[in-house]
Biopython code that builds the backbone (N, CA, C, O; Angstrom):
import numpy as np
from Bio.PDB.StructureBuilder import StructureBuilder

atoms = [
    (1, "UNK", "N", (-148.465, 64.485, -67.863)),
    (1, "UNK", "CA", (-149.362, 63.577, -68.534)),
    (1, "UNK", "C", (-150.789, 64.028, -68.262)),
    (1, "UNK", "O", (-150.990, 64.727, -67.268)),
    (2, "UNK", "N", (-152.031, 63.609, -69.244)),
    (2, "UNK", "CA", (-153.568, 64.388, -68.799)),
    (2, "UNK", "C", (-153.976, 63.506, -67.426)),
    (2, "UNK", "O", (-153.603, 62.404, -67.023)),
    (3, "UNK", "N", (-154.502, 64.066, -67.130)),
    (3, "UNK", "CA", (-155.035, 63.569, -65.764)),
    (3, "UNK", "C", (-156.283, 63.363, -66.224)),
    (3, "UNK", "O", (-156.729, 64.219, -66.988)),
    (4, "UNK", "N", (-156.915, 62.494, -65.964)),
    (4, "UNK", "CA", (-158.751, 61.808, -66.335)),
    (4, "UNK", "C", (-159.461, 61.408, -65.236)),
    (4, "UNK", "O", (-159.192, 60.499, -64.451)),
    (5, "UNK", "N", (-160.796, 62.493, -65.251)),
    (5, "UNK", "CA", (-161.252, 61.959, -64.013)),
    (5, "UNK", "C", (-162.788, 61.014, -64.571)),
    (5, "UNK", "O", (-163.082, 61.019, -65.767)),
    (6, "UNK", "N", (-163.469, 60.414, -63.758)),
    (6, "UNK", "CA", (-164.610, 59.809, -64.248)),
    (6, "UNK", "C", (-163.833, 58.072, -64.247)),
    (6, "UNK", "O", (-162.812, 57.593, -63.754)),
    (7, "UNK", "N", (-164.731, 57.655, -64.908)),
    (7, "UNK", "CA", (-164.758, 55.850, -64.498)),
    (7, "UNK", "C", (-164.426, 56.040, -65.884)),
    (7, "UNK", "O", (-164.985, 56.825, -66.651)),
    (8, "UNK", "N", (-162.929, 54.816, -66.296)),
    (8, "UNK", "CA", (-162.951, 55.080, -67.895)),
    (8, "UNK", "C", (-162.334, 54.051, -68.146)),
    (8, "UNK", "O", (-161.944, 53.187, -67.360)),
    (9, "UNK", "N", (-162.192, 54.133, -69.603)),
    (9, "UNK", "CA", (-162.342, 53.133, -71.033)),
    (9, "UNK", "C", (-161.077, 52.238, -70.302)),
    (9, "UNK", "O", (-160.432, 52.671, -69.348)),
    (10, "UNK", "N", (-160.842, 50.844, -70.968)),
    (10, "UNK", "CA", (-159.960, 49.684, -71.002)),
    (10, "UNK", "C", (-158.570, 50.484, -71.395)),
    (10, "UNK", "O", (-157.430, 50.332, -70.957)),
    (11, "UNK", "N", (-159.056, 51.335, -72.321)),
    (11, "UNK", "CA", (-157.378, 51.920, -73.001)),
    (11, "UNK", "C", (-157.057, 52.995, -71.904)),
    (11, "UNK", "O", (-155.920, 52.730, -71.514)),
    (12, "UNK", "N", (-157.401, 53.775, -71.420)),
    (12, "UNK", "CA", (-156.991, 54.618, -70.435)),
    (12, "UNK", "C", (-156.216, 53.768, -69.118)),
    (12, "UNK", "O", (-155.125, 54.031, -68.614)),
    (13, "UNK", "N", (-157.288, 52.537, -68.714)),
    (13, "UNK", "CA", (-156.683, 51.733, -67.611)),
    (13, "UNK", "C", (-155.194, 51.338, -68.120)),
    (13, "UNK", "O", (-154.196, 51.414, -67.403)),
    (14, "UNK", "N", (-155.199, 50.869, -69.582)),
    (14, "UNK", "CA", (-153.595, 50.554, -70.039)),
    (14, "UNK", "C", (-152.722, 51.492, -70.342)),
    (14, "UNK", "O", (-151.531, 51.259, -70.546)),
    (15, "UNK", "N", (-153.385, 52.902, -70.408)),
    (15, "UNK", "CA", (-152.576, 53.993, -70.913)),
    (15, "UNK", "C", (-151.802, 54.242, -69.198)),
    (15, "UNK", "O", (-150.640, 54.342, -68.804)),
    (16, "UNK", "N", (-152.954, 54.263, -68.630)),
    (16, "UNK", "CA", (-152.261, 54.453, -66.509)),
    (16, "UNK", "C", (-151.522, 53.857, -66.322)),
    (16, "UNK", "O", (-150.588, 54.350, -65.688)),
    (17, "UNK", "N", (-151.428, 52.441, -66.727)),
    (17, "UNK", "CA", (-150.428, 51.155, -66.098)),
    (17, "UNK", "C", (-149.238, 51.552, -66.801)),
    (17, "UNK", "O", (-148.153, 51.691, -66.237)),
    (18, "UNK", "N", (-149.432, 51.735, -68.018)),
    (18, "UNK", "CA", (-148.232, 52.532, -68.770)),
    (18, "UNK", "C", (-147.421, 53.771, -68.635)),
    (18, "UNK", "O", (-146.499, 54.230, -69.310)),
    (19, "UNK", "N", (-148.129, 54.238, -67.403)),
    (19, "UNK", "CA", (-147.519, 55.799, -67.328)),
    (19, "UNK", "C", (-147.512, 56.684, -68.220)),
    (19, "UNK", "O", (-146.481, 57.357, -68.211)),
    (20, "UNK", "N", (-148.326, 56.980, -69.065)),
    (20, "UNK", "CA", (-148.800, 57.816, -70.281)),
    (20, "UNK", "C", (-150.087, 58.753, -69.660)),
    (20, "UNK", "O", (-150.252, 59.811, -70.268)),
    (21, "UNK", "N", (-150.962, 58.508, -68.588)),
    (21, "UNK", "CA", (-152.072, 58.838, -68.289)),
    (21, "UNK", "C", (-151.757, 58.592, -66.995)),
    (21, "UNK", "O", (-151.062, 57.670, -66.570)),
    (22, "UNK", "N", (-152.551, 59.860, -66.098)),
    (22, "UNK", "CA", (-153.077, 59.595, -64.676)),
    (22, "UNK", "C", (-154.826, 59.282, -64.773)),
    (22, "UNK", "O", (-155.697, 59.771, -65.491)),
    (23, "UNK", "N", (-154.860, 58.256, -63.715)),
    (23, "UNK", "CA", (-156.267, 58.416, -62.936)),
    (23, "UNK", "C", (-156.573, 59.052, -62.018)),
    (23, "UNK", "O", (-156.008, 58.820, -60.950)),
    (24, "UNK", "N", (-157.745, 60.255, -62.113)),
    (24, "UNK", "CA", (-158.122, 61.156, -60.981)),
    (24, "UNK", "C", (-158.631, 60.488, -60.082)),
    (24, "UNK", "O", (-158.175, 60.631, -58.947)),
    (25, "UNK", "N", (-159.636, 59.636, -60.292)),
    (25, "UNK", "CA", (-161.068, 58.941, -59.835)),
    (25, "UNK", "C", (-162.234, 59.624, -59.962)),
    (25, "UNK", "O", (-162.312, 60.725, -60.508)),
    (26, "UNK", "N", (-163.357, 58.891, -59.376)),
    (26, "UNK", "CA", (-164.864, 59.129, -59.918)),
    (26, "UNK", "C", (-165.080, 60.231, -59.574)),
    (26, "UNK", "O", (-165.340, 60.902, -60.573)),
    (27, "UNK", "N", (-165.118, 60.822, -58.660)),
    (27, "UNK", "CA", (-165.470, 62.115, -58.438)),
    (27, "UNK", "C", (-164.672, 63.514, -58.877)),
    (27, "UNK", "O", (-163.448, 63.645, -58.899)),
    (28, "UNK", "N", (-165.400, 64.256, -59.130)),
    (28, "UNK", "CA", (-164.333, 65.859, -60.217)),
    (28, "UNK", "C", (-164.543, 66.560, -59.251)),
    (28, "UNK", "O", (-165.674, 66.634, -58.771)),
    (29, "UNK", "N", (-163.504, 67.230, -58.753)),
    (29, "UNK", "CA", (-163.490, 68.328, -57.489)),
    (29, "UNK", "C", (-163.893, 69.126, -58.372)),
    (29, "UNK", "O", (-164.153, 68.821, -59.536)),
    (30, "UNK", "N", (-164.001, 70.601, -57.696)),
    (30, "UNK", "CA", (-164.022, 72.476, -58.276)),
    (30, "UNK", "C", (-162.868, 72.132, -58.633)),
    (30, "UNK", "O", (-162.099, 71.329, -58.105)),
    (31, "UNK", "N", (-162.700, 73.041, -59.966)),
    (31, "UNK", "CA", (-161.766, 73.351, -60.657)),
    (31, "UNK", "C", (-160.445, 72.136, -60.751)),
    (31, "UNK", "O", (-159.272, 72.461, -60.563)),
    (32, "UNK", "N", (-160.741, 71.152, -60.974)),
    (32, "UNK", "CA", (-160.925, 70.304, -61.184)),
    (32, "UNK", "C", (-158.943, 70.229, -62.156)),
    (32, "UNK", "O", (-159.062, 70.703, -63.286)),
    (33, "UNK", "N", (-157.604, 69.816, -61.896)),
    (33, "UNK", "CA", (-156.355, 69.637, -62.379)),
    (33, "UNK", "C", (-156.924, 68.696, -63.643)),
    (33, "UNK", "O", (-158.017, 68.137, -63.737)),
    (34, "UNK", "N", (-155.914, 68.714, -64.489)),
    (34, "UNK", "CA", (-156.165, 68.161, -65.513)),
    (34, "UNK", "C", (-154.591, 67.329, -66.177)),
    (34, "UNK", "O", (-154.490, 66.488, -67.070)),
    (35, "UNK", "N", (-153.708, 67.865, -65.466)),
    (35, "UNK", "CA", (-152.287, 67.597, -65.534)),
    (35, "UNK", "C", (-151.801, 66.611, -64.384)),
    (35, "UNK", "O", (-152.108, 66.677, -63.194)),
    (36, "UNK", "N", (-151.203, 65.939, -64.833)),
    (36, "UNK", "CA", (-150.009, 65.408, -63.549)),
    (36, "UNK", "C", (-148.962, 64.980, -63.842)),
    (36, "UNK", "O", (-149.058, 64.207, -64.795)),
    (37, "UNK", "N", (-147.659, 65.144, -63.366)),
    (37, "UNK", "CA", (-146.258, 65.028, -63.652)),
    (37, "UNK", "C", (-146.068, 63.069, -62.612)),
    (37, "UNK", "O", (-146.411, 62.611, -61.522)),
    (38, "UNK", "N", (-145.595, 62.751, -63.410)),
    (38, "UNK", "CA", (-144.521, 61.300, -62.901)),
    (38, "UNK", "C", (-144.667, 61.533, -61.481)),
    (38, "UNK", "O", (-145.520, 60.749, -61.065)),
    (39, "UNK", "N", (-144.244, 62.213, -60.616)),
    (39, "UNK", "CA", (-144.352, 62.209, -59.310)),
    (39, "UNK", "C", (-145.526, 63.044, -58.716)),
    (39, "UNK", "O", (-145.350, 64.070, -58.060)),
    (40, "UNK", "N", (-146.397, 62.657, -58.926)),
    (40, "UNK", "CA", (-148.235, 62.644, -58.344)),
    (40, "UNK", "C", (-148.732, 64.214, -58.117)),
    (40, "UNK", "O", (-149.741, 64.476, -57.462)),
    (41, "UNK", "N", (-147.842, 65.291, -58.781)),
    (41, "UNK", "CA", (-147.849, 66.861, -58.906)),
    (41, "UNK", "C", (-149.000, 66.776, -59.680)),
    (41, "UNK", "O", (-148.937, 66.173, -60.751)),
    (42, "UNK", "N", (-150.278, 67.395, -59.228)),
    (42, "UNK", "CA", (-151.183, 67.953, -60.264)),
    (42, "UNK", "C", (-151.346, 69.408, -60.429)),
    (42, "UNK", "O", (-151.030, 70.110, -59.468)),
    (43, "UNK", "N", (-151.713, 69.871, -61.314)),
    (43, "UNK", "CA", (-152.185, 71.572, -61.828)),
    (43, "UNK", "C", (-153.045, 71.453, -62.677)),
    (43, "UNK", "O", (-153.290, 70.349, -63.163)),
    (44, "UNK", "N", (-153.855, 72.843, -63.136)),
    (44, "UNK", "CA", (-154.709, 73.177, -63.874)),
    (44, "UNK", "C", (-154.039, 73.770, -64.663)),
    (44, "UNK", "O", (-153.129, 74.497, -64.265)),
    (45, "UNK", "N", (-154.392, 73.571, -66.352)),
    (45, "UNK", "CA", (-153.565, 74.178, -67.290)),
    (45, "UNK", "C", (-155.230, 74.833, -68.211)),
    (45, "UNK", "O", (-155.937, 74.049, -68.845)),
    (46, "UNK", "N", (-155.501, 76.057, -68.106)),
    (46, "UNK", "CA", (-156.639, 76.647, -69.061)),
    (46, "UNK", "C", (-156.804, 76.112, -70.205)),
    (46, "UNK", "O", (-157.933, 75.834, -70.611)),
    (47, "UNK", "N", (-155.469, 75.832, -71.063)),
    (47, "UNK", "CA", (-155.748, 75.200, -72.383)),
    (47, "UNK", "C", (-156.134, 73.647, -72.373)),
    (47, "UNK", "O", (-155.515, 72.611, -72.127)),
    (48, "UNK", "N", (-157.545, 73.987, -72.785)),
    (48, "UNK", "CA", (-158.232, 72.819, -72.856)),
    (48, "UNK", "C", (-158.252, 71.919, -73.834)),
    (48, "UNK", "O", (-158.587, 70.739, -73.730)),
    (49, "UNK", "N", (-157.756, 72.693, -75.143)),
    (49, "UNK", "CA", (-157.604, 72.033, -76.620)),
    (49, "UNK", "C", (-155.911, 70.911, -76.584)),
    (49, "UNK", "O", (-155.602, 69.881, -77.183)),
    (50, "UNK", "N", (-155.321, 71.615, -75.767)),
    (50, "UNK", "CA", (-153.930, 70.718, -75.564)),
    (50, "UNK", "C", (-154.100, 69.591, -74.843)),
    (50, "UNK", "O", (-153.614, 68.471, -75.002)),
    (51, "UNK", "N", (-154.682, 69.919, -74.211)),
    (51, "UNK", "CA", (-155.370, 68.551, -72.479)),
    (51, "UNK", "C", (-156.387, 67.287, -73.610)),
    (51, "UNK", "O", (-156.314, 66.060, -73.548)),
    (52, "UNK", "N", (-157.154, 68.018, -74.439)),
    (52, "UNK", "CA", (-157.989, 67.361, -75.429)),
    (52, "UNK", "C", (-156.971, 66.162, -76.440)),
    (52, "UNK", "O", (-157.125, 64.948, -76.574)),
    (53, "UNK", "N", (-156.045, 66.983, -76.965)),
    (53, "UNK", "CA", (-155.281, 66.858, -78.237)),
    (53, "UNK", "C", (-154.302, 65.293, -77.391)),
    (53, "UNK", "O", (-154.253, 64.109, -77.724)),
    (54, "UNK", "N", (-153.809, 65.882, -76.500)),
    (54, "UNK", "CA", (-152.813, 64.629, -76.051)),
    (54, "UNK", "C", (-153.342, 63.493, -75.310)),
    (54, "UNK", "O", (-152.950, 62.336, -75.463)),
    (55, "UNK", "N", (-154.373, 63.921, -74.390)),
    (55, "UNK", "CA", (-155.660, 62.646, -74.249)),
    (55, "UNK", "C", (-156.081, 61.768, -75.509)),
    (55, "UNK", "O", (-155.866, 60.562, -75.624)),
    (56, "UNK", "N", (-156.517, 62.329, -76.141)),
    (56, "UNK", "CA", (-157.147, 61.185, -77.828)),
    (56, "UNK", "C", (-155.200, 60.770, -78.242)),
    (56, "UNK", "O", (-154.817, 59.676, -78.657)),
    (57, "UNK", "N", (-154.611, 61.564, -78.064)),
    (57, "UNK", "CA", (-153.213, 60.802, -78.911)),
    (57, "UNK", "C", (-152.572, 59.433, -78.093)),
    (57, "UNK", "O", (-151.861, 58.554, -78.580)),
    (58, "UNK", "N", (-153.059, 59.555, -76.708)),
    (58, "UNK", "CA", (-152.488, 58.626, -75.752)),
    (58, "UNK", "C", (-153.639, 57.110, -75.664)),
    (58, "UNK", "O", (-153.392, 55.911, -75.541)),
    (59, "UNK", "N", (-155.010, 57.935, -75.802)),
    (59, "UNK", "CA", (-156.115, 56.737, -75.939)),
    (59, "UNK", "C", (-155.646, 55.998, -77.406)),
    (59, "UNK", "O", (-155.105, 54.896, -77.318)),
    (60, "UNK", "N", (-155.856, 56.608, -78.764)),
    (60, "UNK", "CA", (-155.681, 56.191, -79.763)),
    (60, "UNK", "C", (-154.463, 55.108, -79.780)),
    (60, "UNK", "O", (-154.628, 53.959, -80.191)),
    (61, "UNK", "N", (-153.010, 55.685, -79.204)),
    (61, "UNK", "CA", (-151.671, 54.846, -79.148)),
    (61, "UNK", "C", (-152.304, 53.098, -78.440)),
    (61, "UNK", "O", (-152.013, 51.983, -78.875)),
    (62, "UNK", "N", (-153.218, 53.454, -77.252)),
    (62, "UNK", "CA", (-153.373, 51.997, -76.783)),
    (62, "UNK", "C", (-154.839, 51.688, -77.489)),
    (62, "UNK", "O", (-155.666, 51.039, -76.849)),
    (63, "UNK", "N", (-155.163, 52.195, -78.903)),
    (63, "UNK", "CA", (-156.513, 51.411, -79.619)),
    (63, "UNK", "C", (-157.784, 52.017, -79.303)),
    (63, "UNK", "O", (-158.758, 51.579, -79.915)),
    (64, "UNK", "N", (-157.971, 53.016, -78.395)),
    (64, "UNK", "CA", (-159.053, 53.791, -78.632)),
    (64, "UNK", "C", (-159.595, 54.237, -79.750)),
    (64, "UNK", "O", (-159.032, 55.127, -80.388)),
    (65, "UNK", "N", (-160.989, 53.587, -80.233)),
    (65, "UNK", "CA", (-161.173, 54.522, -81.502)),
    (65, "UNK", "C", (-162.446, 54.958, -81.369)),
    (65, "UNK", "O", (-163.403, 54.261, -81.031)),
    (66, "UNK", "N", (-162.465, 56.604, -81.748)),
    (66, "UNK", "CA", (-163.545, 57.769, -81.117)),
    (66, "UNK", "C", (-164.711, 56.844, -81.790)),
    (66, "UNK", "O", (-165.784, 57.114, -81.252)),
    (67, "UNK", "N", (-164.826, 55.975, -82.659)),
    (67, "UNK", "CA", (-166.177, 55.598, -82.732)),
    (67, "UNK", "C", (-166.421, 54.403, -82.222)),
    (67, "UNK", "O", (-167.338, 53.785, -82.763)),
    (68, "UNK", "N", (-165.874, 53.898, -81.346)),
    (68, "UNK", "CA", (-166.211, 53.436, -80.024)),
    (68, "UNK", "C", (-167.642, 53.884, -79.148)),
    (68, "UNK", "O", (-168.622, 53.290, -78.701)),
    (69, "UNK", "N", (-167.248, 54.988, -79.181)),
    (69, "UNK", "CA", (-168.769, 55.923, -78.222)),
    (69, "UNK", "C", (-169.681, 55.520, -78.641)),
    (69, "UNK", "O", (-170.554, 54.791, -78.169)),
    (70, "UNK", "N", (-169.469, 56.229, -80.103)),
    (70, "UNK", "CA", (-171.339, 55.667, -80.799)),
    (70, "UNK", "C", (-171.646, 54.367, -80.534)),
    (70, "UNK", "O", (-172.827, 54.239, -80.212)),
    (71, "UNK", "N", (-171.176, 53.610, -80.547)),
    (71, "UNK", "CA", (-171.821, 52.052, -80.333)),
    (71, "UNK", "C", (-172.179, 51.482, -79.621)),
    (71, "UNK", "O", (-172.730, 50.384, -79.699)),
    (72, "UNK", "N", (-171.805, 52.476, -78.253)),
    (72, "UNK", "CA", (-172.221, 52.269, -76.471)),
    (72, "UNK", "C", (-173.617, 52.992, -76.335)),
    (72, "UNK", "O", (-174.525, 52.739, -75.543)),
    (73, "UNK", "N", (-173.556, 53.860, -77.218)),
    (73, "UNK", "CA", (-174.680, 55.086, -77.186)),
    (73, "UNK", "C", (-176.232, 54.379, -77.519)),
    (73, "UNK", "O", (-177.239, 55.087, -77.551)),
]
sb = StructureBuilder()
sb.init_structure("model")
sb.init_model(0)
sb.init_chain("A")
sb.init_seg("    ")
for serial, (resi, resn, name, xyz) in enumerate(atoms, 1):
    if name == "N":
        sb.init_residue(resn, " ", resi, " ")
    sb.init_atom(name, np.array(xyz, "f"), 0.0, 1.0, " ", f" {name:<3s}", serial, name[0])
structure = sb.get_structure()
């Protein structure tokens, strides 16, 4: 599942409780995992467009919508 680090959105907190998403927490180490498996395994996967692609598909499933941002902005 993507791993998310930073302080984040209502849908991510429900995507975590759901087991669809990990929470890293606030702080981003070096090189920084982006993955984590069901049992708390993290890794770094280079492809960043896949880590991208299934993050927005997992926010969107619990109502994330990318124009959300602009309106905070």
């Amino acid at each position: 599942m993507p791993l998310l680090f930073g302080l984040p959105v209502a849908e991510a907190v429900h995507a975590a409780d759901e087991g669809e998403l990990a929470l890293g927490g606030c702080l981003l180490p070096d090189d920084a995992p982006n993955w984590q498996c069901a049992d708390g395994r993290r890794w770094r996967n280079p492809d960043e467009q896949a880590w991208d692609a299934r993050l927005r598909e997992v926010l969107r499933a619990h109502g994330y919508r990318e124009d959300d941002e602009d309106a905070t902005a």
